[in-house]
C-alpha positions as CSV (number, residue, x, y, z in Angstrom):
1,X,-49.9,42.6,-7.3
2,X,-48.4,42.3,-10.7
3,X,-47.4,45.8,-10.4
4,X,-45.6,44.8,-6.8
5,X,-43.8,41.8,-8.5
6,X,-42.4,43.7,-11.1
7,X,-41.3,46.6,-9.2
8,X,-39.2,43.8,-6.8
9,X,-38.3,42.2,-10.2
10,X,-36.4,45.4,-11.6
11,X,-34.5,46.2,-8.0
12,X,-33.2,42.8,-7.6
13,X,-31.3,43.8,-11.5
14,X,-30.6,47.2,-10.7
15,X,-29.1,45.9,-6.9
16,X,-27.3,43.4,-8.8
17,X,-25.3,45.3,-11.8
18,X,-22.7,46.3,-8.5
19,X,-22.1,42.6,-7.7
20,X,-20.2,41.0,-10.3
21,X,-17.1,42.9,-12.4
22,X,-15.6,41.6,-14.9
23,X,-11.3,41.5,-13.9
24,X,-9.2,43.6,-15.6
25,X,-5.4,42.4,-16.6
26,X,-3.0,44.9,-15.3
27,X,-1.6,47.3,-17.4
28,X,1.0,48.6,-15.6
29,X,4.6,47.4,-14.0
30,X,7.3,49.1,-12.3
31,X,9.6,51.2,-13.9
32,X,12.9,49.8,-14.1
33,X,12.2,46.2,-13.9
34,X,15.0,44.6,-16.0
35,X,17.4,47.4,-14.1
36,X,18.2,51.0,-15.3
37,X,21.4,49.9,-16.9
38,X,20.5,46.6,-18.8
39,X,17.8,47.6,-21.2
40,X,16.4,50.8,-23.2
41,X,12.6,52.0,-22.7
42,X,11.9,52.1,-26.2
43,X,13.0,48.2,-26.8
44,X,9.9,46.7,-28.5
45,X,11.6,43.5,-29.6
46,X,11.8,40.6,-27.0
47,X,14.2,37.4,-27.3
48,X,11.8,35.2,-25.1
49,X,9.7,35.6,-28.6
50,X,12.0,33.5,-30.6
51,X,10.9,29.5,-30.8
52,X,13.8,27.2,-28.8
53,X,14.5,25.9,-32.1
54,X,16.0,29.3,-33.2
55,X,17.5,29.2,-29.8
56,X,19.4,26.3,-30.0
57,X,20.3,25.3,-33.9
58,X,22.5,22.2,-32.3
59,X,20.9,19.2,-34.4
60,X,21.7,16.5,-31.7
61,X,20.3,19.3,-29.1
62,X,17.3,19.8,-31.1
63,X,16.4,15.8,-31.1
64,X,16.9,15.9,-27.3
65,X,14.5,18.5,-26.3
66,X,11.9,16.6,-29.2
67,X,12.0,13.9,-27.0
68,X,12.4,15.3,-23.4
69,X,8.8,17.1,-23.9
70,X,7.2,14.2,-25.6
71,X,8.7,11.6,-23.0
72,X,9.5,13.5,-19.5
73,X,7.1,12.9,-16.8
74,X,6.8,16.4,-15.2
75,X,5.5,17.2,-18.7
76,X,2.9,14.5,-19.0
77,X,1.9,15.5,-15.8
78,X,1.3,19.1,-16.5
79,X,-0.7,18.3,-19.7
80,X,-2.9,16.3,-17.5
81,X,-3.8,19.4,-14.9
82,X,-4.7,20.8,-17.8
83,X,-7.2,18.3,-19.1
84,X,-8.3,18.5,-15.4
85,X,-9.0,22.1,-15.6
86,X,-10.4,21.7,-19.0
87,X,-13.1,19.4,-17.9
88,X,-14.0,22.1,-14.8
89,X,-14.5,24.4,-17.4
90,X,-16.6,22.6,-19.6
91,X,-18.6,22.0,-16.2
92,X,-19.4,25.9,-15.4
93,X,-20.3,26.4,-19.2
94,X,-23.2,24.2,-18.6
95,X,-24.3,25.7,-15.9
96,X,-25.9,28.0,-17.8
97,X,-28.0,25.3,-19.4
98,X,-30.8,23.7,-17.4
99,X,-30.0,20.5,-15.8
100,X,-32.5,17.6,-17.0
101,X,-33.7,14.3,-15.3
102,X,-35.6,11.4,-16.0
103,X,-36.9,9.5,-13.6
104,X,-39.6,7.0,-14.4
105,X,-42.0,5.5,-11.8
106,X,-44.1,2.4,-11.3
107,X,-46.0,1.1,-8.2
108,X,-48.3,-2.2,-7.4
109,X,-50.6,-1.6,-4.7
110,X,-53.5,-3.8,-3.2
111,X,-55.8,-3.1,-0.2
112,X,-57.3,-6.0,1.7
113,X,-56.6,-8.4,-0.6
114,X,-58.2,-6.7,-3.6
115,X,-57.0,-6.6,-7.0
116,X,-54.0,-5.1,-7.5
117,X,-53.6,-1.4,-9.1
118,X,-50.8,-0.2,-11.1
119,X,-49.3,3.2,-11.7
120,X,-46.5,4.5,-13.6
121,X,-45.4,8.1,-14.3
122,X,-42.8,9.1,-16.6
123,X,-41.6,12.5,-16.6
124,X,-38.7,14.7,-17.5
125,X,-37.8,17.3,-15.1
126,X,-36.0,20.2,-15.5
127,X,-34.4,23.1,-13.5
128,X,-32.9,26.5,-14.2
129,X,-31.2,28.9,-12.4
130,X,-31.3,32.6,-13.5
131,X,-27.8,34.2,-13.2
132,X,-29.0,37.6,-12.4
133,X,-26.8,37.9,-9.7
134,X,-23.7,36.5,-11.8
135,X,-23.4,33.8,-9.2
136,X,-22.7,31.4,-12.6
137,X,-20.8,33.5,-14.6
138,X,-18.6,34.2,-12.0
139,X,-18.1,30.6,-11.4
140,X,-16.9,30.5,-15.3
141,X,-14.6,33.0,-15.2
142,X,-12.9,31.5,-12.1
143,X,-12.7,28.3,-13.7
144,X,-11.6,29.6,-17.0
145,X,-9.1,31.6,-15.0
146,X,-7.8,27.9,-13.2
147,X,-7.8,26.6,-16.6
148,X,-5.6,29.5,-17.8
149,X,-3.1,29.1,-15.0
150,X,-2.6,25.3,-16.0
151,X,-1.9,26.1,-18.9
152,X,0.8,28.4,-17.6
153,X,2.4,25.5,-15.4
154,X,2.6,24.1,-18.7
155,X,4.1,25.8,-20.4
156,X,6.6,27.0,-17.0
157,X,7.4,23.1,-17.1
158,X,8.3,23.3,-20.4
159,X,10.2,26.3,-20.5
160,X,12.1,24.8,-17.8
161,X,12.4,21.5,-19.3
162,X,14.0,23.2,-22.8
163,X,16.5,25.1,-20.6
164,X,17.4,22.3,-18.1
165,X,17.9,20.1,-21.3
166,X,20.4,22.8,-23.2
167,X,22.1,23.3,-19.5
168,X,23.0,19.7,-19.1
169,X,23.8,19.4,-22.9
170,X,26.7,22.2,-23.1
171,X,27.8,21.1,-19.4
172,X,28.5,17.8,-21.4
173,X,29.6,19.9,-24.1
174,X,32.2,22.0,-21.6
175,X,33.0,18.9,-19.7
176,X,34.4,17.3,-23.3
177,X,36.3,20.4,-24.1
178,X,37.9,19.9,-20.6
179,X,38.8,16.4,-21.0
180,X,40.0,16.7,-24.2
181,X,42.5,19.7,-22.9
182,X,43.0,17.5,-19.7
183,X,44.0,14.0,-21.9
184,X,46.3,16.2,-24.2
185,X,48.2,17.5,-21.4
186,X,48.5,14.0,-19.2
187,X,50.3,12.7,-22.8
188,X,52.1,15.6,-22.7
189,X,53.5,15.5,-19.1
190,X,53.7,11.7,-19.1
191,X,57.0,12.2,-21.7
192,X,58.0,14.9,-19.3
193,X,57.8,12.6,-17.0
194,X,60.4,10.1,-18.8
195,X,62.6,12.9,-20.3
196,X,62.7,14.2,-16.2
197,X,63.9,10.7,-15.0
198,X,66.4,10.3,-18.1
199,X,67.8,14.2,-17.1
200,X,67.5,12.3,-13.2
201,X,69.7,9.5,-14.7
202,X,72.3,11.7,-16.3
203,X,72.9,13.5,-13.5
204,X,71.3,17.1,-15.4
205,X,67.7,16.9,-12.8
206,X,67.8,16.1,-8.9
207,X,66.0,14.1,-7.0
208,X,63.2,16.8,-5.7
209,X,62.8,18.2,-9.0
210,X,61.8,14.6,-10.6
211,X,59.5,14.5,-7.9
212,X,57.6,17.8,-8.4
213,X,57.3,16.8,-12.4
214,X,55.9,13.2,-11.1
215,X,53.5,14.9,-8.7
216,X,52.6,17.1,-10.9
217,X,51.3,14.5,-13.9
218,X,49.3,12.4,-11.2
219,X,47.2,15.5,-10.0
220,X,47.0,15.8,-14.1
221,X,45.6,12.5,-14.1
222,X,43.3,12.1,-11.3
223,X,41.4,15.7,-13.0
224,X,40.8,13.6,-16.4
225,X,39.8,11.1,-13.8
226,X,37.4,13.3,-12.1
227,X,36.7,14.9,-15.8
228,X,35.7,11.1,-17.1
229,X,33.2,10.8,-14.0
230,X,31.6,14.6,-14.2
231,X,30.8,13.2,-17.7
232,X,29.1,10.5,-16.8
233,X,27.1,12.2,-14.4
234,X,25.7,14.7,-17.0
235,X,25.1,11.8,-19.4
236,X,22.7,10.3,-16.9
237,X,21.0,13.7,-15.6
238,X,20.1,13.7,-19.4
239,X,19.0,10.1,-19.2
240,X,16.7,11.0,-16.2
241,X,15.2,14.5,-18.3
242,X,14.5,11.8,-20.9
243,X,12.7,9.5,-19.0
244,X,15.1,7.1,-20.2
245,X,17.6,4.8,-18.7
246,X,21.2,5.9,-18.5
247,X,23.3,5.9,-22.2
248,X,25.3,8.0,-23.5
249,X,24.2,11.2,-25.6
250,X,25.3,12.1,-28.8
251,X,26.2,15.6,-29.1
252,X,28.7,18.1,-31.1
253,X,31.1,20.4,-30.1
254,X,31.7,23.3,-27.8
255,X,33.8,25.2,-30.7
256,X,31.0,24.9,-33.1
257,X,27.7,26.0,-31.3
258,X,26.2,29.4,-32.4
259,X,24.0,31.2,-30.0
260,X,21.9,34.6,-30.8
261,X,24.7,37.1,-29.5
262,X,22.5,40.3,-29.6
263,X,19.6,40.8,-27.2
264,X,16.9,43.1,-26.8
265,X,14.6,41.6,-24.0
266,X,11.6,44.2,-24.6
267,X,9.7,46.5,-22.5
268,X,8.7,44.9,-19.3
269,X,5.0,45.0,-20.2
270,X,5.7,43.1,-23.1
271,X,7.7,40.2,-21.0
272,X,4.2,39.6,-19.4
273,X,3.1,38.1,-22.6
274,X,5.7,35.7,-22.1
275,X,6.8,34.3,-18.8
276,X,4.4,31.6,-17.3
277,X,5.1,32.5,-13.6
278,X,3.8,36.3,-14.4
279,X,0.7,35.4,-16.3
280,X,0.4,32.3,-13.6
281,X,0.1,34.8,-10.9
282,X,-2.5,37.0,-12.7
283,X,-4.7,34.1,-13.7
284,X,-4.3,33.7,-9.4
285,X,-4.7,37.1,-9.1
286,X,-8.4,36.8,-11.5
287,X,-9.4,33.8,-9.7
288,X,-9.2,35.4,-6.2
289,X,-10.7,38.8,-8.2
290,X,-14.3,36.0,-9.0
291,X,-13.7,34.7,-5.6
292,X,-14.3,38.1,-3.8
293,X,-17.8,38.5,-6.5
294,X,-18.7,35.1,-6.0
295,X,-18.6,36.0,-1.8
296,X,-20.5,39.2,-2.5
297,X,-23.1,37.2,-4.6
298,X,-23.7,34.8,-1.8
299,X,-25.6,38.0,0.1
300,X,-28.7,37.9,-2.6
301,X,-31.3,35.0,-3.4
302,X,-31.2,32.2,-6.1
303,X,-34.0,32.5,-8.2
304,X,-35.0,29.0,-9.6
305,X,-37.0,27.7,-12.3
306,X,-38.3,24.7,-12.5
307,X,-40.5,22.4,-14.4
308,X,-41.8,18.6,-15.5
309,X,-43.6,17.1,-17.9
310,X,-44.6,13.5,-19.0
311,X,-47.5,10.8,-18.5
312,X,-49.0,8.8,-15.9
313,X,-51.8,7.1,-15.1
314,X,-52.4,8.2,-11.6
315,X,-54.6,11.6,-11.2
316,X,-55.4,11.8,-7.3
317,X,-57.8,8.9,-6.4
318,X,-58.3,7.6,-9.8
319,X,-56.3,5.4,-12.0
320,X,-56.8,6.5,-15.9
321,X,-55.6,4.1,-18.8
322,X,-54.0,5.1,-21.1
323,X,-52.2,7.4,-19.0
324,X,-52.4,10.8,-19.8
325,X,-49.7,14.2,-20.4
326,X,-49.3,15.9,-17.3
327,X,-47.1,19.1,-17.1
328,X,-46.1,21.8,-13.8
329,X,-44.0,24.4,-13.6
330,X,-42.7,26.1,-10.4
331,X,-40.3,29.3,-10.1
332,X,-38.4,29.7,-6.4
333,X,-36.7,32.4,-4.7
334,X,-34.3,31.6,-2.0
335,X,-33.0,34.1,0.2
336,X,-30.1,33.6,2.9
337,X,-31.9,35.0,6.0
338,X,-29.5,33.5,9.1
339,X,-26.2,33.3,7.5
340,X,-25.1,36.7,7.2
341,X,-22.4,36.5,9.6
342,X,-21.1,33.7,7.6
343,X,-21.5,35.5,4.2
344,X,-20.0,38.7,5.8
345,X,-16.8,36.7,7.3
346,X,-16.4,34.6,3.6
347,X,-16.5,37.9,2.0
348,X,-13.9,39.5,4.3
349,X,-11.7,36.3,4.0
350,X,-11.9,36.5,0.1
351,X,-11.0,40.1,0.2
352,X,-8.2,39.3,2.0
353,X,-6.9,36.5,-0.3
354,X,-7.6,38.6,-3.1
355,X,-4.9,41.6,-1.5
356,X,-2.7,38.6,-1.0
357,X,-3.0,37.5,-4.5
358,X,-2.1,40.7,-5.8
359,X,1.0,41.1,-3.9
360,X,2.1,37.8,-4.9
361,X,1.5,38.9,-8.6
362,X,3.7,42.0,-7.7
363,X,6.7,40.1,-5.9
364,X,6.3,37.8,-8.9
365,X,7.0,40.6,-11.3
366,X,9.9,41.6,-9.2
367,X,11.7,38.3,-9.0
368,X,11.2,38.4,-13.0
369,X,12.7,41.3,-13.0
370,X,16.0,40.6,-11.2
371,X,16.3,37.2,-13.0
372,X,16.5,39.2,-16.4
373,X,18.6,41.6,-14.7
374,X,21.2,39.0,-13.6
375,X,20.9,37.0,-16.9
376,X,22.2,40.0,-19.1
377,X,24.7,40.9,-16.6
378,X,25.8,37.2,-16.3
379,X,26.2,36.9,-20.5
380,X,27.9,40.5,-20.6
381,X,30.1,39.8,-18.2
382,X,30.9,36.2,-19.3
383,X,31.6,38.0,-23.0
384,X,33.7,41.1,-21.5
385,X,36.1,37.9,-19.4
386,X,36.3,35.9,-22.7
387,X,38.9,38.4,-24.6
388,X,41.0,38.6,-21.6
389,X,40.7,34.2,-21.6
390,X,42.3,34.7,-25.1
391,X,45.1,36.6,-24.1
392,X,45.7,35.0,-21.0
393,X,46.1,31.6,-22.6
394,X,48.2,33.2,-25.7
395,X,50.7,34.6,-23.2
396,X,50.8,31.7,-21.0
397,X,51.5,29.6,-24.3
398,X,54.5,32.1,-24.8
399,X,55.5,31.4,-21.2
400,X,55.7,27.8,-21.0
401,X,57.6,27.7,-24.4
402,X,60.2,30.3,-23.4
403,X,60.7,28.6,-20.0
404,X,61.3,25.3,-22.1
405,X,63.7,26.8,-24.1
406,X,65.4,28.7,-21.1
407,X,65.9,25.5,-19.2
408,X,67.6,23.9,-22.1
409,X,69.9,26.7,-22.8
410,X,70.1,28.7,-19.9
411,X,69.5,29.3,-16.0
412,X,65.8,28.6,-15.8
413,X,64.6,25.8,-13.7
414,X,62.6,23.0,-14.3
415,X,60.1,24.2,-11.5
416,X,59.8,27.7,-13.5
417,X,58.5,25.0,-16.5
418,X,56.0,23.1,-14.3
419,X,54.9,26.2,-13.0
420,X,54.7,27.5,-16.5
421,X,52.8,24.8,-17.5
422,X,50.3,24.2,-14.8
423,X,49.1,27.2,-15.1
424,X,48.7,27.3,-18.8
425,X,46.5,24.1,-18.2
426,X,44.4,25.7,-15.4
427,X,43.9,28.9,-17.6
428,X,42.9,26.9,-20.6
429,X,40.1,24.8,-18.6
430,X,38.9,28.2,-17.7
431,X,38.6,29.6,-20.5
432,X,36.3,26.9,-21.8
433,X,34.5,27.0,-18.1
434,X,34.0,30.6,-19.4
435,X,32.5,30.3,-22.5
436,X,30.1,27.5,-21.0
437,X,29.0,30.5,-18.1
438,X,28.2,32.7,-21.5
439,X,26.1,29.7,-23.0
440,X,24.6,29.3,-20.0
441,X,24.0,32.9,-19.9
442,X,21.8,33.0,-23.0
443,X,19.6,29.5,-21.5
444,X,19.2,31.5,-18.3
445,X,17.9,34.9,-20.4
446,X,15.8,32.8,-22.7
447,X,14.3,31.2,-20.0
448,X,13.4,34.5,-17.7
449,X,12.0,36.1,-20.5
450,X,9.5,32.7,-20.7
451,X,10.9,31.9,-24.2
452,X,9.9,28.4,-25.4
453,X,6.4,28.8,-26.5
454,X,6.4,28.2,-30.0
């Protein structure tokens, strides 16, 4: 017999060493994920490595995204999952331990009104379940692998939080530059105004072309109008990042900020030590992985052991005082007989959420690829327009001058000056919308290369 039991004892372990499997984090990604023309194969430095306060060297930005992750609610929030998922982890971890109870009787009894008995028992019970089957470790490594994945919303919150922060700061910090340009050239056009109507007066301007000069300085003012509003607008999406109430932000200027200008975004395997969303979708990817194990497990038996020990004073018919140490131990083996059908369709339904996990994780990877991609060619591009801003506006400078100078002196009209002008004003508030799109270019980079971490 003892034989027989040992013999059953050593095929349950070998049956079981095909049952659980530990994950494995992928190794490999496809080739050409950032593009084939945006980044060498040899690249082992990544940007998303550098700490947003490297990033963004803005003082007054700095102070802003200090308080928007100490005081945003989407950030409180995610720290909380995370407790959450801590305390579920803690929870399989002592799984492993045996659970123990204490549960202390006492009884009065009396039969035909015959002096009453008492009994009491007071025993500590404890039970154990042997993880031969990994049925509990692969409970911990799912819930380490939840755990893991909060802490990747956090940090995906965060990283959105630090970018959304520096986005609505240099917006304000664009939006400024604009009004200042816009202000400048309503003072500007307002004496053109009053020079027009004296040129009107002295007979040297007709009517239509007084009229074109006066239309053209109230479109002028309603865009510082509109500018004044837009401003206001980004001061309170601030606010709301904050958690605060609406106020105005302190900030600097557009012409002074200094961004990191050379890139090298790293291999793509490397990027998967960075961006939250990737390792988010692998930590899925594991937990459907101990999902599919923890199905298979369900097919063998729990083996149980159990035991109490404590006193009472109650030993079958007879009542002893004092009450004496009483001990028992019991080991159980329970094995599914009539639920196979249900086992076999969990397992096929975990399998199947497991293949759906993994191609989530490999869309994933894809979508981080084409948001690097876009990010580089965004900044390059933005860079590349920015010389031709420079020239444009220096020429259009020379334009509006010469047509000034022409109209005084020569044949030129005074529409060939508004038109002159106009445009130099249009071109100028591009050129600052343009250097904004390069800034913005560098948030968007940082952000799909999951930098914020440090």
């Amino acid at each position: 017999m003892k034989k027989i039991i040992i013999l059953s004892a050593a095929t349950l372990v070998l049956s079981s060493c095909g049952i659980y499997n530990k994950y494995k984090p992928v190794s490999e990604v496809p080739e050409g994920l950032y593009g084939s023309e945006t980044v060498a194969a040899t690249d082992t430095t990544n940007f998303g490595n550098l700490s947003w306060k490297e990033v963004f060297t803005d003082p007054y930005l700095q102070n802003l995204i200090d308080s928007a992750l100490v005081r945003n609610t989407d950030m409180q929030t995610a720290h909380l999952r995370v407790k959450e998922a801590e305390a579920s982890l803690m929870t399989s971890k002592l799984s492993y331990l045996p659970s123990l109870f204490l549960a202390p009787e006492g009884a009065v009894s009396s039969f035909d009104r015959g002096k009453a008995t008492q009994t009491y028992s007071l025993p500590v019970t404890a039970s154990w379940e042997l993880d031969i089957f990994g049925k509990v470790t692969t409970a911990k490594h799912r819930a380490k692998a939840a755990y893991e994945q909060s802490k990747e919303y956090e940090q995906a919150v965060k990283t959105q939080l630090v970018s959304s922060v520096a986005n609505t700061y240099y917006t304000l910090l664009m939006l400024d530059s604009q009004y200042e340009i816009a202000a400048a050239t309503e003072s500007a056009w307002k004496e053109s105004v009053r020079v027009a109507r004296a040129m009107k007066n002295a007979g040297m301007m007709n009517e239509a072309g007084l009229a074109q000069t006066e239309a053209t300085y109230y479109n002028i003012c309603t865009t510082v109008l509109d500018l004044k509003e837009q401003i206001n607008q980004a001061e309170n999406s601030m606010a709301l990042l904050l958690a605060e109430t609406p106020h105005g932000i302190q900030r600097g200027k557009l012409e002074n900020q200094q961004l990191p200008e050379d890139f090298s975004v790293g291999i793509p395997l490397q990027m998967l030590s960075n961006r939250p969303d990737v390792r988010s979708a692998e930590f899925s990817l594991a937990q459907a992985f101990y999902t599919t194990n923890a199905a298979r497990a369900a097919f063998y038996p729990s083996i149980m052991l159990s035991g109490s020990a404590g006193w009472t004073n109650s030993a079958g018919n007879m009542i002893i005082n004092p009450g004496k140490f009483l001990a028992s131990a019991v080991a159980s083996l329970t094995q599914p007989l009539f639920n196979k059908g249900a086992n076999i369709a969990q397992l096929k339904i975990a399998k199947a959420q497991q293949e759906e996990a993994r191609l989530s994780f490999e869309q994933t990877l894809l979508n981080a690829g084409v948001e690097v991609n876009e990010a580089l060619v965004q900044y390059q591009t933005a860079r590349d327009k920015a010389a031709f801003y420079d020239k444009q506006v220096t020429s259009l400078q020379t334009v509006a001058k010469s047509t000034s100078l022409l109209m005084k002196h020569g044949d030129t009209t005074y529409l060939e000056v508004l038109t002159a002008q106009q445009t130099l004003l249009n071109a100028k508030l591009s050129k600052v919308a343009n250097r904004f799109t390069e800034i913005q270019g560098v948030i968007t980079l940082y952000q799909a290369l999951g930098g914020g971490r440090m």
